[in-house]
C-alpha positions as CSV (number, residue, x, y, z in Angstrom):
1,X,-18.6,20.9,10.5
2,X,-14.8,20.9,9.1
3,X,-12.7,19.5,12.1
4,X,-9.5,21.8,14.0
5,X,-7.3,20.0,12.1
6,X,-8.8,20.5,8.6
7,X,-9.2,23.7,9.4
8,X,-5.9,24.6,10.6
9,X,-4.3,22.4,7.1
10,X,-6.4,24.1,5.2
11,X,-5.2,27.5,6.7
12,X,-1.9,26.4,6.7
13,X,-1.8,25.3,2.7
14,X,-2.5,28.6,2.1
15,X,-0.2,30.7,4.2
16,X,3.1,28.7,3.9
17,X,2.9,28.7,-0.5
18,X,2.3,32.0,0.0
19,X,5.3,33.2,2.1
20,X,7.2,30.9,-0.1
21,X,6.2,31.7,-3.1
22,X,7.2,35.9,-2.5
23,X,10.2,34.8,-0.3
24,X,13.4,35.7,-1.4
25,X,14.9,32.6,-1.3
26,X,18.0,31.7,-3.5
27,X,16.7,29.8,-5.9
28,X,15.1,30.5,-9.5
29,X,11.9,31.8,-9.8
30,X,10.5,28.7,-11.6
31,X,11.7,26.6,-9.2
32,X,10.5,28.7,-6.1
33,X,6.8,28.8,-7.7
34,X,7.0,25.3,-8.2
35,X,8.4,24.6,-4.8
36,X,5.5,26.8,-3.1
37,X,2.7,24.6,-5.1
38,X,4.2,21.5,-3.8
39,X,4.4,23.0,-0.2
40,X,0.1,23.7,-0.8
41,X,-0.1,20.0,-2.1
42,X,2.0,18.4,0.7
43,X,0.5,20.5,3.7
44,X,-2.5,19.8,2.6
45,X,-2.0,15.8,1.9
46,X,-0.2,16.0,5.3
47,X,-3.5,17.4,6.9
48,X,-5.9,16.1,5.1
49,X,-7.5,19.6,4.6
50,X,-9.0,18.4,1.3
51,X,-9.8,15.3,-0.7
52,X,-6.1,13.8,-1.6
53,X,-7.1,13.5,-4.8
54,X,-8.8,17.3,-4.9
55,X,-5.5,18.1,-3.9
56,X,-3.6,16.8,-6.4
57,X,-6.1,18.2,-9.1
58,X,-5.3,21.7,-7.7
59,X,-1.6,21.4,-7.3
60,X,-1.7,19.9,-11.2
61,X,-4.1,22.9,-12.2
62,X,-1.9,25.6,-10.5
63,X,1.5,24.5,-11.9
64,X,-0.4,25.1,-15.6
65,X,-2.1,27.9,-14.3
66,X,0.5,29.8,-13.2
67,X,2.7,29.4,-15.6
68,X,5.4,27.4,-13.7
69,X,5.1,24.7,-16.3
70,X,3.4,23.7,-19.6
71,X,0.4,21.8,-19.6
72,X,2.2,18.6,-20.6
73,X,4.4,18.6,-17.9
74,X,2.0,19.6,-15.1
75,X,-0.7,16.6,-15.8
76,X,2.2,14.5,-17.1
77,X,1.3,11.4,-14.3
78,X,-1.8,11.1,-16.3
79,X,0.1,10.0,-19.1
80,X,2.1,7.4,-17.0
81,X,1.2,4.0,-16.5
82,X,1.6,3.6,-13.1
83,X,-2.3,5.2,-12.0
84,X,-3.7,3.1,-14.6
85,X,-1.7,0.1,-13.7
86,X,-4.2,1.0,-10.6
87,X,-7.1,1.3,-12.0
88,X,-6.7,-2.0,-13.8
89,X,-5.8,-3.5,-10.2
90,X,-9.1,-1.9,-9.4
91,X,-11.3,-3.9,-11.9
92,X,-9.2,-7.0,-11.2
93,X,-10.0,-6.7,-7.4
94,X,-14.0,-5.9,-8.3
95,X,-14.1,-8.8,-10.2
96,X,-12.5,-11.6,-7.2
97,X,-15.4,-10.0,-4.6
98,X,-18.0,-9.3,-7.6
99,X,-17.6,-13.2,-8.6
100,X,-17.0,-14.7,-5.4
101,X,-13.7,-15.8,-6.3
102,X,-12.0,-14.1,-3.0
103,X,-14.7,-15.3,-0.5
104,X,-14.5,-18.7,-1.9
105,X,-10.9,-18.4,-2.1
106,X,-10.9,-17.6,2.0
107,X,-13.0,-20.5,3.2
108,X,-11.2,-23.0,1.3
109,X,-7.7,-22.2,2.8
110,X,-9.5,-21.7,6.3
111,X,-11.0,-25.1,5.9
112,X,-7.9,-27.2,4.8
113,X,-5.9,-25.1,7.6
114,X,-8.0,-26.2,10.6
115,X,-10.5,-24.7,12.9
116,X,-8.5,-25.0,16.4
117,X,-7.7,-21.2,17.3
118,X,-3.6,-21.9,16.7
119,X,-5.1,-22.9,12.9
120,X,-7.5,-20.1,12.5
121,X,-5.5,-17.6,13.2
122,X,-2.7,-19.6,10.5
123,X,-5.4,-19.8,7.9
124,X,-6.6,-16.4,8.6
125,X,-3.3,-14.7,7.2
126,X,-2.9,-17.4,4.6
127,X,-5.5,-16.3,3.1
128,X,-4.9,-12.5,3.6
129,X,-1.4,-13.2,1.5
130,X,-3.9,-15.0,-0.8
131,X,-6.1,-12.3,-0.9
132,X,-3.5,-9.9,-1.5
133,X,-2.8,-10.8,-4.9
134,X,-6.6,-11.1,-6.2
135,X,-8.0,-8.4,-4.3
136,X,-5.7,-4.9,-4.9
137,X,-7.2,-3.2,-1.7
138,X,-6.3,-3.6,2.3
139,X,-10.1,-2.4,3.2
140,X,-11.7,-5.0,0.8
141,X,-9.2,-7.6,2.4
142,X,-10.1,-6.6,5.8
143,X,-14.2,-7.0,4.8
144,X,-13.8,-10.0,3.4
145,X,-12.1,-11.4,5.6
146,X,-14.2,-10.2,8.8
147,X,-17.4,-11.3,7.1
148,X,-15.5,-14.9,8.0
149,X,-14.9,-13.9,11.7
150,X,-17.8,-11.9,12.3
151,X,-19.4,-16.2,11.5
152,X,-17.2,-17.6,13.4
153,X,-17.3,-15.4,16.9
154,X,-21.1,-15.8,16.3
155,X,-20.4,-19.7,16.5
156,X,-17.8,-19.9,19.3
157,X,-20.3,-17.6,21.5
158,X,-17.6,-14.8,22.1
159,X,-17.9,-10.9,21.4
160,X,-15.9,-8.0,21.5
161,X,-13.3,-7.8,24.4
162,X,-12.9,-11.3,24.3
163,X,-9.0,-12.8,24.0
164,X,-9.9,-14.8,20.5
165,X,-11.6,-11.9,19.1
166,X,-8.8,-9.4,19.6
167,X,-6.5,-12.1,18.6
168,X,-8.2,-12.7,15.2
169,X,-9.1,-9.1,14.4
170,X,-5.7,-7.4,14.9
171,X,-4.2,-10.7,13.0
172,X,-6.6,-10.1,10.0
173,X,-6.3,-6.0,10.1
174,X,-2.5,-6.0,10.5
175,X,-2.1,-8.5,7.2
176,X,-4.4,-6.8,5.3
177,X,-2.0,-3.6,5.7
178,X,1.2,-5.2,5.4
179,X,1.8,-8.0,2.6
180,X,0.3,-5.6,-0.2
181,X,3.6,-3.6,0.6
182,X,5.5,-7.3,0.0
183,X,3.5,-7.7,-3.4
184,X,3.2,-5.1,-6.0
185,X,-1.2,-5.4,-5.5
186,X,-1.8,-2.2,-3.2
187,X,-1.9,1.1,-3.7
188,X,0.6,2.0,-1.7
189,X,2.8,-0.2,-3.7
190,X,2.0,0.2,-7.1
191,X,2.6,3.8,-6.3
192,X,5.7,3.4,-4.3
193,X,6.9,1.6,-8.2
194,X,5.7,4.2,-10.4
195,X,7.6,6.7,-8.4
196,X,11.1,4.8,-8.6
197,X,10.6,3.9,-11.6
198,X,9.6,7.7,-13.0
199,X,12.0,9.1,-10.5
200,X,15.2,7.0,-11.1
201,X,14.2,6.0,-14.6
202,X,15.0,2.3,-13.4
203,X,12.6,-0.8,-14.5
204,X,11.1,-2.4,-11.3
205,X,9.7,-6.0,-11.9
206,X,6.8,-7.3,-10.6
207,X,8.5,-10.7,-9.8
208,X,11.5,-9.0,-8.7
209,X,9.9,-6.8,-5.9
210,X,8.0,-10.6,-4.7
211,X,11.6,-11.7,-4.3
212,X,12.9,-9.4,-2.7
213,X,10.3,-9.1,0.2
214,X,9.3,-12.9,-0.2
215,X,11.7,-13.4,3.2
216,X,10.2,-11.2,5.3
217,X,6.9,-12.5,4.1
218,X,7.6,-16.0,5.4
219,X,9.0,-14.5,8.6
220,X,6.1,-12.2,9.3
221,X,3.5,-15.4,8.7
222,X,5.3,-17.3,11.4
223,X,6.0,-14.2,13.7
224,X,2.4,-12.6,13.8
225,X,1.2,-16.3,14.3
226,X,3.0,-17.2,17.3
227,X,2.6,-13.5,18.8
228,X,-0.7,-13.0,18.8
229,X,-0.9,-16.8,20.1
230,X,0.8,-15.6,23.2
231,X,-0.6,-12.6,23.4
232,X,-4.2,-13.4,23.2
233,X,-4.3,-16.6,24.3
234,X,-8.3,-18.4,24.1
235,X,-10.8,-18.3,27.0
236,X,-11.9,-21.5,26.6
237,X,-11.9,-24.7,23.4
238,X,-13.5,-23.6,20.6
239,X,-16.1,-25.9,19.0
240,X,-18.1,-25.4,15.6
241,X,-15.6,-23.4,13.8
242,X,-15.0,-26.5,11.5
243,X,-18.7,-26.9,10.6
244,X,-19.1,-23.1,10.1
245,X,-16.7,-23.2,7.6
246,X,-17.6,-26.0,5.6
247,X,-21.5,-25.3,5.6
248,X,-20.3,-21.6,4.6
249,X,-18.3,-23.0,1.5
250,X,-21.4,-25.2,1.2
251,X,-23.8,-22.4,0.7
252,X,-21.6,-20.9,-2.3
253,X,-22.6,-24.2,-4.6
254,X,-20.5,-25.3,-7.1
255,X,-18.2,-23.1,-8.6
256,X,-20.2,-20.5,-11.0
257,X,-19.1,-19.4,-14.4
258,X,-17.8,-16.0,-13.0
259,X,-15.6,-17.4,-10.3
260,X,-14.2,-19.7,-13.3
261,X,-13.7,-16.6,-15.7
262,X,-11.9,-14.8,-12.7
263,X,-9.8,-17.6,-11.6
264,X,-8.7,-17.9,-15.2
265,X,-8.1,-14.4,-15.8
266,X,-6.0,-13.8,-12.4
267,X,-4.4,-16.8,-13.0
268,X,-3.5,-15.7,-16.2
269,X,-2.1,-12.2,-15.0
270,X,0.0,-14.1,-11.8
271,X,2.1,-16.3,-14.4
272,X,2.8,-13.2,-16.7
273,X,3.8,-11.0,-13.9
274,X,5.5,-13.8,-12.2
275,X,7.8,-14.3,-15.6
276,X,8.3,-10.4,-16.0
277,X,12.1,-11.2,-15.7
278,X,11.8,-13.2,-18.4
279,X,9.3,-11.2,-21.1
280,X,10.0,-7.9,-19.8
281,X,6.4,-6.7,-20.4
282,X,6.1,-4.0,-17.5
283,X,3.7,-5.2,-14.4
284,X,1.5,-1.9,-15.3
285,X,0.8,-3.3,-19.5
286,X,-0.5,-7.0,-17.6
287,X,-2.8,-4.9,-15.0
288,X,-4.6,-3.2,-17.2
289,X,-4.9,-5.3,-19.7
290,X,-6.8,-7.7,-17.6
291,X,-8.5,-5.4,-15.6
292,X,-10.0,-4.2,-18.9
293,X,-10.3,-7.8,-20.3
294,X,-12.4,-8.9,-16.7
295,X,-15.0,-5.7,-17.9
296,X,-15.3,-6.4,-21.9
297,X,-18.8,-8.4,-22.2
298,X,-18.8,-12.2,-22.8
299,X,-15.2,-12.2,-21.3
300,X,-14.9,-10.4,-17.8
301,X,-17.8,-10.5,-15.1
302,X,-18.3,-6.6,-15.1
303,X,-21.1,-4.5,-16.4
304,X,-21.6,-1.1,-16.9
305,X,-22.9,-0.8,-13.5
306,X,-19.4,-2.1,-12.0
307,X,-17.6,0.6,-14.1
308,X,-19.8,3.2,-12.5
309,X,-19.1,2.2,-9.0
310,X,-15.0,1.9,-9.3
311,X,-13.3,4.6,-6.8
312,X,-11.5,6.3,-9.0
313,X,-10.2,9.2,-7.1
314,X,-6.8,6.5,-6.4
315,X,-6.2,6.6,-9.8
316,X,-6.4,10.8,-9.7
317,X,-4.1,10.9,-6.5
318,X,-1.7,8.7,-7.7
319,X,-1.0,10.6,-11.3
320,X,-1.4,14.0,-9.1
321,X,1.6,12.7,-7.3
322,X,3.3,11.6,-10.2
323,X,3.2,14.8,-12.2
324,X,4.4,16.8,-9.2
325,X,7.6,14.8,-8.7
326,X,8.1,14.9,-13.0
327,X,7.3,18.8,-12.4
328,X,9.9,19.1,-9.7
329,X,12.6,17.6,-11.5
330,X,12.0,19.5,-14.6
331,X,11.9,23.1,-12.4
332,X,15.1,21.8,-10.5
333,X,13.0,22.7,-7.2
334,X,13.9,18.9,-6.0
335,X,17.1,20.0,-5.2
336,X,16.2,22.1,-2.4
337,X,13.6,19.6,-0.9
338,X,16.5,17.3,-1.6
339,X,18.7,19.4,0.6
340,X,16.0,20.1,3.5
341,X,13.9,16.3,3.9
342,X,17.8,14.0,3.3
343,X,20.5,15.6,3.6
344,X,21.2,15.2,7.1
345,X,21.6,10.8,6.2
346,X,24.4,11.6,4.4
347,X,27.0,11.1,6.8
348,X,24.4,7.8,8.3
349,X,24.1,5.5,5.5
350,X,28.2,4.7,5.0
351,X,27.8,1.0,4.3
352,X,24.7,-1.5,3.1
353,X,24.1,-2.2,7.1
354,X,22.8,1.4,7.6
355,X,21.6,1.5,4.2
356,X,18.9,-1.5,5.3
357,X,18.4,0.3,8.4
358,X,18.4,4.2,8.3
359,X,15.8,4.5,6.1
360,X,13.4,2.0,7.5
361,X,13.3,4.3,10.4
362,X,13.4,7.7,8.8
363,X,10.7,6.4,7.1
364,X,9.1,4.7,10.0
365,X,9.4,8.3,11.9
366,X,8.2,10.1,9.1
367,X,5.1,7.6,8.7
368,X,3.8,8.8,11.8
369,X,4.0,12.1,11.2
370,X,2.3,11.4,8.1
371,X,-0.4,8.7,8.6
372,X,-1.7,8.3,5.0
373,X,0.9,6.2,3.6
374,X,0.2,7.0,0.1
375,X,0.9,10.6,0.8
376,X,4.1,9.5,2.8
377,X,5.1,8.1,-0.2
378,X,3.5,10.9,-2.6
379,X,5.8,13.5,-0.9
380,X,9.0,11.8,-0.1
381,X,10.0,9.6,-2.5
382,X,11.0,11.5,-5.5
383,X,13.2,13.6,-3.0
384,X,14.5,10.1,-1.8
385,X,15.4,9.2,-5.3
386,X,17.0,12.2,-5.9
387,X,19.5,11.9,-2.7
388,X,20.1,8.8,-4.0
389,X,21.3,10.1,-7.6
390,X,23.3,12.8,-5.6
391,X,25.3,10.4,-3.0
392,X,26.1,7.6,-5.9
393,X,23.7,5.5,-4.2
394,X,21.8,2.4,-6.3
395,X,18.3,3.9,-6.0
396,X,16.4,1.0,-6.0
397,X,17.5,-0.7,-2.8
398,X,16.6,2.1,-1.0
399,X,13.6,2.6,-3.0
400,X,12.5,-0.9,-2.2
401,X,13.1,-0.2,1.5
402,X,11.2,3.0,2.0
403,X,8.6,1.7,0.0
404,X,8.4,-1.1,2.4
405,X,8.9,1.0,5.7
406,X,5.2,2.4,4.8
407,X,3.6,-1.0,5.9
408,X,5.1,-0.4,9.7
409,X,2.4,0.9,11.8
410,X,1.6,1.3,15.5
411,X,-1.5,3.6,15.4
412,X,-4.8,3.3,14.0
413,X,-4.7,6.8,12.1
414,X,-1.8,5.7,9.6
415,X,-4.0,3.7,7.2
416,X,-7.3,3.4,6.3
417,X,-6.9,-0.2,6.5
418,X,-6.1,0.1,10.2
419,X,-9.3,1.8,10.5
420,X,-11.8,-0.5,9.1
421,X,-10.6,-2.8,10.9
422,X,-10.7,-0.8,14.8
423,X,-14.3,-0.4,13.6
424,X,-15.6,-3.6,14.3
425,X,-14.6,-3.1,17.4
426,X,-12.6,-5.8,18.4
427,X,-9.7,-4.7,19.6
428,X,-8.0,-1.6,20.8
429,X,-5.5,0.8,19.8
430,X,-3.0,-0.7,22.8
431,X,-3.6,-3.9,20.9
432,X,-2.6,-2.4,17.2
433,X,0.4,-0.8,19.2
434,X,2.2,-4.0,20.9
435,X,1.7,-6.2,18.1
436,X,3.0,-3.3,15.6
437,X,5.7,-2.5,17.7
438,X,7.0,-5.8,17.9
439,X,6.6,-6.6,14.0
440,X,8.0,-3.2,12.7
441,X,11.3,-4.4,14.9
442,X,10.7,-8.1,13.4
443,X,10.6,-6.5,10.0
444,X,13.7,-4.2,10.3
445,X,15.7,-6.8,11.7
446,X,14.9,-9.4,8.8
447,X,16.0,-6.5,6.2
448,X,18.7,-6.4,8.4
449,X,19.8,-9.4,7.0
450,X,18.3,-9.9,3.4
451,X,19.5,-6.8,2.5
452,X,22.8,-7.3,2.4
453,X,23.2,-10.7,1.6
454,X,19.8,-11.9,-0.2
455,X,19.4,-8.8,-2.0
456,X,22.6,-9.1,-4.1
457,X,21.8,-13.0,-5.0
458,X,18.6,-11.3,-7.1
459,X,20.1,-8.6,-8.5
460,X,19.5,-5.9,-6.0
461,X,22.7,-4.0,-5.0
């Protein structure tokens, strides 16, 4: 049974492109057609009425369809790299859990960290960073990552309600959703990329965005740390988490040809993407090149099988959202949503101060308005880029920033991420509200300050 709200989005994505579409607004009829499709493709992402990536098959289909542009241009994101650049992240993530690279990866850092709760919680997002650049998915972080404390609350005795256990889940669940905006690994990222880069028609390196963010990674390690140290503080000393971990990396064995061939192959793709300055080979070629490399036979650790199961509906979404923004441009209609989403920062963003801190908000706001970050992204940032164009504003520093504004969260509803993790049921939404409240003002603050001074130093301006 469809839910009020899907049924009320789904209503809504109908009605609206339709008043639009016949409304005699002042604008050419190209552009108002192709403006009315977009409103069906962003109510509907907003709401949730339909499959995101059903959506963005529709919206594509109906700008052919109807004539507002040629076929070319209205499956155009098809043809960029940036959903396949995905969909090689998504074989490179299936083959660290596949192998049991990741895993293996997790207990070692948890066991050379320290099994006192202060060191759990330390190793615990050490290894989500970790995590983060072999695994390209918050969720399959989160999982991972709770298989480990799911073992160790079953060793210390304590369930759900329990200070330690809100302490550890919130900590892993809130990583999870936040460093893959620091790294280009997520979804969310890699999209947020493709769209400045297609948008702006501005190269955005792989090493480069890890620099620029590589600050407030080091600041939100230390902060969440300490936080959630005060905030949850232990019921009593915890005893056995040490063994746990070392008979768990016990049971793995010795380390199997797969975990080699992964290892070898991620370590292979970190150097090239951390050199991209220097090569200039896009981010996007390395992905999928060994993502396709990890499922050729005799190489990878894929099958057939492993192709079969890979969720590629991302990979539909993200060109779906690509070709709307190329089919906006091209119809002039991103003008108008230009004029209505930005306009009114204009007279706001006057030096780089504001510039590091209007749009973290704005987006922030918007965010919640919007939970799915990858349709917050999907529906604002080619307008962004486009205000940026218009006001002589470097797009990519703002880019960067709204990009980065989708990791701030306070509710459980904003990422899917946040709700795997609620699901295990160790904490509670207060709990994802304080300690995201507290780290989205954390974050804003540090961009406060690497903004305008680090920023520049790279090449950012």
């Amino acid at each position: 049974m469809p839910s009020a709200r899907k049924l009320i989005g789904g209503a809504l994505s109908i009605i609206l492109p339709a008043i639009l579409w016949f409304a005699p607004l002042p604008l050419q009829e190209t552009s108002k057609h192709a403006l009315a499709i977009a409103c069906f493709m962003i109510v509907a992402w907003i709401t949730e009425a339909l499959p995101h990536a059903l959506t963005g098959m529709i919206g594509c289909y109906l700008f052919w369809v109807l004539k507002v542009v040629p076929f070319e241009s209205a499956f155009s994101g098809f043809a960029d790299q940036t959903p396949w650049f995905l969909f090689g992240a998504g074989l490179i993530g299936m083959m660290a859990t596949k192998s049991g690279l990741a895993r293996r990866l997790a207990y070692m850092v948890m066991v050379r960290v320290g099994a006192s709760y202060s060191r759990l919680l330390l190793g615990l997002i050490l290894s989500s960073l970790l995590l983060t650049f072999l695994v390209p998915s918050g969720i399959a972080c989160v999982v991972i990552m709770a298989a480990v404390a799911l073992g160790l609350m079953e060793v210390f005795g304590l369930g759900r309600g329990s200070n330690v256990g809100r302490g550890i889940f919130v900590t892993l669940t809130y990583t999870a959703g936040i460093f893959d905006k620091m790294v280009i690994a997520g979804a969310s990222s890699i999209l947020g990329r493709g769209l400045i880069e297609k948008s702006a028609n501005i190269q955005v390196y792989w090493s480069q965005w890890l620099l620029a963010f590589l600050p407030c990674a080091l600041v939100t390690i230390f902060f969440i740390w300490r936080l959630v140290i005060w905030l949850y503080p232990p019921e009593k000393a915890l005893e056995g988490g040490a063994v746990f971990l070392k008979d768990a990396l016990a049971k793995m064995g010795p380390w199997t040809r797969d975990e080699k061939r992964s290892l070898l192959l991620m370590l292979i793709a970190i150097a090239l993407w951390s050199t991209d300055l220097i090569h200039h080979i896009s981010p996007a070629v390395i992905g999928i090149g060994i993502g396709l490399l990890a499922a050729v036979p005799g190489l990878g650790v894929l099958d057939q099988e492993d192709l079969k199961r890979l969720n590629y509906l991302p990979v539909f979404f993200t060109a779906a959202a690509i070709s709307m923004g190329e089919v906006l441009i091209q119809t002039k209609a991103l003008n108008a949503m230009t004029a209505i989403m930005f306009d009114w920062m204009r007279p706001w963003i006057t030096n780089v101060f504001s510039l590091a801190l209007i749009p973290y908000w704005t987006a922030f706001a918007y965010h919640i308005f919007l939970g799915n970050e990858l349709s917050m992204l999907a529906t604002s940032m080619p307008a962004l880029m486009n205000f940026a164009r218009t006001n002589g504003i470097h797009p990519l520093p703002l880019g960067l920033v709204w990009a980065f504004a989708s990791g701030g969260k306070i509710f459980v509803y904003q990422s899917g991420v946040m709700v795997t993790g609620y699901s295990y049921g160790y904490f509670e939404a207060k709990d994802l509200l304080r300690v995201g409240i507290c780290l989205t003002i954390v974050e804003s603050l540090t961009l406060l300050l690497i903004v305008p001074f680090y920023w520049p130093l790279i090449g950012i301006r």
